[in-house]
N, C-alpha and C positions, 0 to 999 in steps of 0.2 A: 450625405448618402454614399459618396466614393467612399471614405473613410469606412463607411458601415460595412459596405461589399469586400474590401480590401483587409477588412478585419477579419470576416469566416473565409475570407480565401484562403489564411493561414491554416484551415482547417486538411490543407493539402501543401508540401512543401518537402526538399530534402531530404528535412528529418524524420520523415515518418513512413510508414507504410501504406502503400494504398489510396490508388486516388481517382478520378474517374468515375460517370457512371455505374461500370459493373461494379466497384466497390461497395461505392452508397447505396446501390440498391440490394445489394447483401447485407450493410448493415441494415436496413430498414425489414430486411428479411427476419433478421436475427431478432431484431427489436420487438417486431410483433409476435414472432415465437415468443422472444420473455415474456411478453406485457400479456398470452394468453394463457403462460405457463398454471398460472394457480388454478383456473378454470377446470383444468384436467390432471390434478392433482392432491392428494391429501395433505391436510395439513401439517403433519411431520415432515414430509417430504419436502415441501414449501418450506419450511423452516430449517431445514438440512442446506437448503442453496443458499439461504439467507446467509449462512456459515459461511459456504464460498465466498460469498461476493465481498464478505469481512475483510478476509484474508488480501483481496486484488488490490484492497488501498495500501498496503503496505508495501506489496509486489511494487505497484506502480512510483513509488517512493524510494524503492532502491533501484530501480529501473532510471530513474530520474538522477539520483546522486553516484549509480556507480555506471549503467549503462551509457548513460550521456556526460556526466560528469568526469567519470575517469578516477572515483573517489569511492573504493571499496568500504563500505563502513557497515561493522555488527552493532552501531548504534540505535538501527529502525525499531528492535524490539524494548530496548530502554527508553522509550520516546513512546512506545505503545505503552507499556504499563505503567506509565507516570499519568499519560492522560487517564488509561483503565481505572486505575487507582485515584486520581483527583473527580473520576466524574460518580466513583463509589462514598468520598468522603464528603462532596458534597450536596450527594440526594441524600444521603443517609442523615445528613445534618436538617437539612431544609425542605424534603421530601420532596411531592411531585404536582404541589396546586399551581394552578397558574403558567403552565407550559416550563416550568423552573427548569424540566429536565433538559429542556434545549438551550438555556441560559448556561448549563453544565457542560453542556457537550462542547459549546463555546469555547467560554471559561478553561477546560480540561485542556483543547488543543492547544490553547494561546499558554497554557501551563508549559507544557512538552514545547510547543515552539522558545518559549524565553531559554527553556533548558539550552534548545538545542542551538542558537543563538549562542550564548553562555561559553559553551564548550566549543561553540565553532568559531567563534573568536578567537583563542587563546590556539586551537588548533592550526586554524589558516594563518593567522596573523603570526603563529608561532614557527611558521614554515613547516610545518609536520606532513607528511604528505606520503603518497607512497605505502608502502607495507607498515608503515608507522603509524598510519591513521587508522589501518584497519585494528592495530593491537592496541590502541587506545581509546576506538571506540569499544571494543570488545571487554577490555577492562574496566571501562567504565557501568556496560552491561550488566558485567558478571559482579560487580560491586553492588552494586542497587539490590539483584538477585539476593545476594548472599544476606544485605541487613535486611529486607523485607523477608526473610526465612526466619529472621531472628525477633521478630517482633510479635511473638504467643502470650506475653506478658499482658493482665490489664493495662500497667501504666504506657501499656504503646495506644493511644487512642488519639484521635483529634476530634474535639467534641463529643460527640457519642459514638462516632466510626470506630471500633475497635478493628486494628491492623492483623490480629488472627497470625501474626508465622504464617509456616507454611500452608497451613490450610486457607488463607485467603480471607478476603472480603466476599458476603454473599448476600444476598435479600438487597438489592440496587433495585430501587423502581423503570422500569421500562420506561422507553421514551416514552410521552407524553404528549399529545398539541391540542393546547387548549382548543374548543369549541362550541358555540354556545348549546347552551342545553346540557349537555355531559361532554368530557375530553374523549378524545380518540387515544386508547393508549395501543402501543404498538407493542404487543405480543408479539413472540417467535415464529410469528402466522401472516398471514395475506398482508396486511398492513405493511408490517417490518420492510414485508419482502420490496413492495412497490417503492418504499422510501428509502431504503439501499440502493435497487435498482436504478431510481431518478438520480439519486446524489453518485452513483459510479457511473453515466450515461454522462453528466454536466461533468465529471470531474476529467474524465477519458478525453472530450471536447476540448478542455479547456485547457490541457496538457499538448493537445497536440497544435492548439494554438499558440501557447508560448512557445513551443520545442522549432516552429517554423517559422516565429519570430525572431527579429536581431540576436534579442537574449539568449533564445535558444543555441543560434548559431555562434558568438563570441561564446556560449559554453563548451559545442563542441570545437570549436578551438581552442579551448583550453584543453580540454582533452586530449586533445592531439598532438599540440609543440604548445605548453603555456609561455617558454620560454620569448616565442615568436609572439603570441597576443600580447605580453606584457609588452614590447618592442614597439607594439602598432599603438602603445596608449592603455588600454584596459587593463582595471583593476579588477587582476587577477585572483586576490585573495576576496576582492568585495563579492563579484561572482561566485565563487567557492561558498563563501559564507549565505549566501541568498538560498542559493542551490540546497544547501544544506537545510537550512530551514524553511522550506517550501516541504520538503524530504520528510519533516520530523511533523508537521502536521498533517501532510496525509496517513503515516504514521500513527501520531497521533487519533486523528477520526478514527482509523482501523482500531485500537485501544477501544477507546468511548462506543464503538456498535458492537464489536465482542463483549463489553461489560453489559451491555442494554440487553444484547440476544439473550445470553447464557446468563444473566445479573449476578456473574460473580467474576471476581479475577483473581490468581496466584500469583506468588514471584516465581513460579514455575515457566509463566509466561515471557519470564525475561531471560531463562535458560541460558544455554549454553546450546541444546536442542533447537529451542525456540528461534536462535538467532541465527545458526545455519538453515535452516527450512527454507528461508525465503532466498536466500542466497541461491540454494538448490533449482524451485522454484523462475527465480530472474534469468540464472542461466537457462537453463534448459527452454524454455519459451524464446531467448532473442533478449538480452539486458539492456541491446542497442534501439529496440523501438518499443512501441508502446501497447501497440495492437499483440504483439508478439506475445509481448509479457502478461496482456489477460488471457490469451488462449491458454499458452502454455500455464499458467497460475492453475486455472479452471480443471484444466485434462491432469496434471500432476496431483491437486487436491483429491482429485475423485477416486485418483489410481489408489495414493495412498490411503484414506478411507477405507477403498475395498479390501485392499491389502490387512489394515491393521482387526479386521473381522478374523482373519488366522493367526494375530499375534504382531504386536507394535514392533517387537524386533527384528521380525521378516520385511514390517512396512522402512522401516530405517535402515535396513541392509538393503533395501529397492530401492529408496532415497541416495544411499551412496554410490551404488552401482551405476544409476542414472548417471550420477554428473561422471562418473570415471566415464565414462561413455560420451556422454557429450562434449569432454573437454577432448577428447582424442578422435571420434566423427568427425564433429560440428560445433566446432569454439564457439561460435557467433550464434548457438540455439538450434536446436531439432525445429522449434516452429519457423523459426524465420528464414532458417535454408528451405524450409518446403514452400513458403511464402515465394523465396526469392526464387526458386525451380518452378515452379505453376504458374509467377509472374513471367518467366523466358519460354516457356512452353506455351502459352497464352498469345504473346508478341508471334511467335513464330507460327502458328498457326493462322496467326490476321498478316500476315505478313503472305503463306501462303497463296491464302484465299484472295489476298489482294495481286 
């Protein structure tokens, strides 16, 4: 039972933001605003956030490898469209009886995790580190992109999955959960919404438990002087490489629920576009905590959205402007310095009254 208590106390710790009371009972705030949101909403609309909330598992995944890690990598979107694409080629193969689709979605991360794995071997282990990781995973990105553009041909198929070039894979069956009587399938509607919702709610929890445990902590020491953690004992490269593939399957899942939402994916998605957004995105929220990086994810999504209604290359000139702006304000994130100013304004005030 100590062990049990002593596990969600991790749920509050150094590495995170937010703790206390007043915190929790804003997220509980927040949480019931979600949970009533479809209620007083159409179902476009409800399937518009569903889109959001896609996007914050990847957020939260370079938030994890470079915020905390200290390990810039344009690998998250190559880790996205590999699961995207393995959960297209195998509904398209074995369709959607029997909850298969969730069998897929499995399947698809633990795909992109081997990848990432793979790569983060020969990279950590390779001493590659630094501005070299970033041009390596970026390379490796923009390769993936480049032959998935090139695959129009029929003889690009696996099974009956035909690879499409650049127009993609499309017609993916929507998650699925079996149930007796008829399956529940999870349209771009209420459904989807509530089971994004749950799985970014466990996923958010569960990050801020490891980030406040041991693990957590010998990562942000590695981040900081690895030189020194190596010193104390810890394997340095073995953390890097975990980090890394923890990274690539939330990653990953963000891949597999954009293929479900929209049931289609391009190597568009692996861009070059694609892989700066979220970088954008990380910074601008706070890269160094967690809470940070879903606000910020959330409030930049929406901006850009409204934005790209007058035109995508006004929304991508607000996209650059942003980060020139945040890297020279507020390095450390527009949300998180307002986080950490309303937390000392907060204090000083109980501090008055007291």
């Amino acid at each position: 039972m100590t062990g049990f208590v002593s596990f969600f106390r991790r749920l509050e710790g150094p590495q995170t933001v937010g703790r206390g009371p007043a915190f929790w009972s804003l997220f509980a705030v927040v949480m019931m605003i979600a949970v009533a949101y479809p209620l007083f909403s159409d179902g476009y609309t409800v399937g518009n956030t569903v889109y959001f909330f896609v996007w914050v598992f990847i957020a939260l995944s370079l938030c994890l490898i470079w915020g905390y890690g200290g390990s810039l990598s344009f690998g998250q979107t190559a880790f996205f469209g590999i699961a995207g694409y393995g959960y297209g080629v195998l509904t398209l193969n074995f369709g959607s009886a029997y909850g298969f689709t969730l069998v897929a979605l499995v399947a698809s991360v633990a795909i992109a995790a081997f990848f990432a794995a793979l790569l983060g071997y020969f990279m950590f282990f390779g001493r590659i580190a630094g501005v070299f990781l970033g041009i390596v995973t970026l390379a490796v990105t923009l390769m993936l992109e480049r032959f998935m553009a090139q695959t129009a041909g029929p003889e690009w198929h696996i099974g009956s999955a035909r690879l499409n070039g650049f127009n993609g894979m499309s017609a993916m069956p929507p998650l699925t959960i079996p149930w007796p009587g008829e399956p529940i399938v999870l349209f771009a509607d209420v459904g989807l919404y509530y089971f994004v919702l749950g799985l970014l709610v466990f996923v958010y929890l569960a990050l801020r438990i490891l980030m406040n445990s041991s693990f957590g902590n010998v990562i942000v020491a590695i981040r900081e002087n690895p030189e020194r953690a190596e010193m104390l004992g810890y394997d340095v490269r073995k953390y890097q490489l975990i980090t890394f593939v923890i990274g690539a399957v939330l990653a990953g899942m963000s891949g597999v629920l954009y293929t479900a939402w929209g049931q289609y994916i391009t190597p568009s998605s692996m861009g070059m576009t694609a892989a700066a957004l979220p970088l954008i995105w990380v910074a601008v929220g706070g890269r160094s905590d967690l809470t940070s990086t879903v606000v910020g994810t959330l409030v930049v999504l929406a901006a850009f959205q409204a934005l790209t209604i007058y035109g995508s290359q006004y929304a991508l000139v607000f996209m650059g402007v942003l980060l020139v702006l945040t890297v020279l304000i507020a390095p450390n994130g527009l949300v998180l310095g307002t986080m950490n100013w309303l937390g000392r304004l907060a204090a000083r005030i109980t501090q008055r009254a007291g």
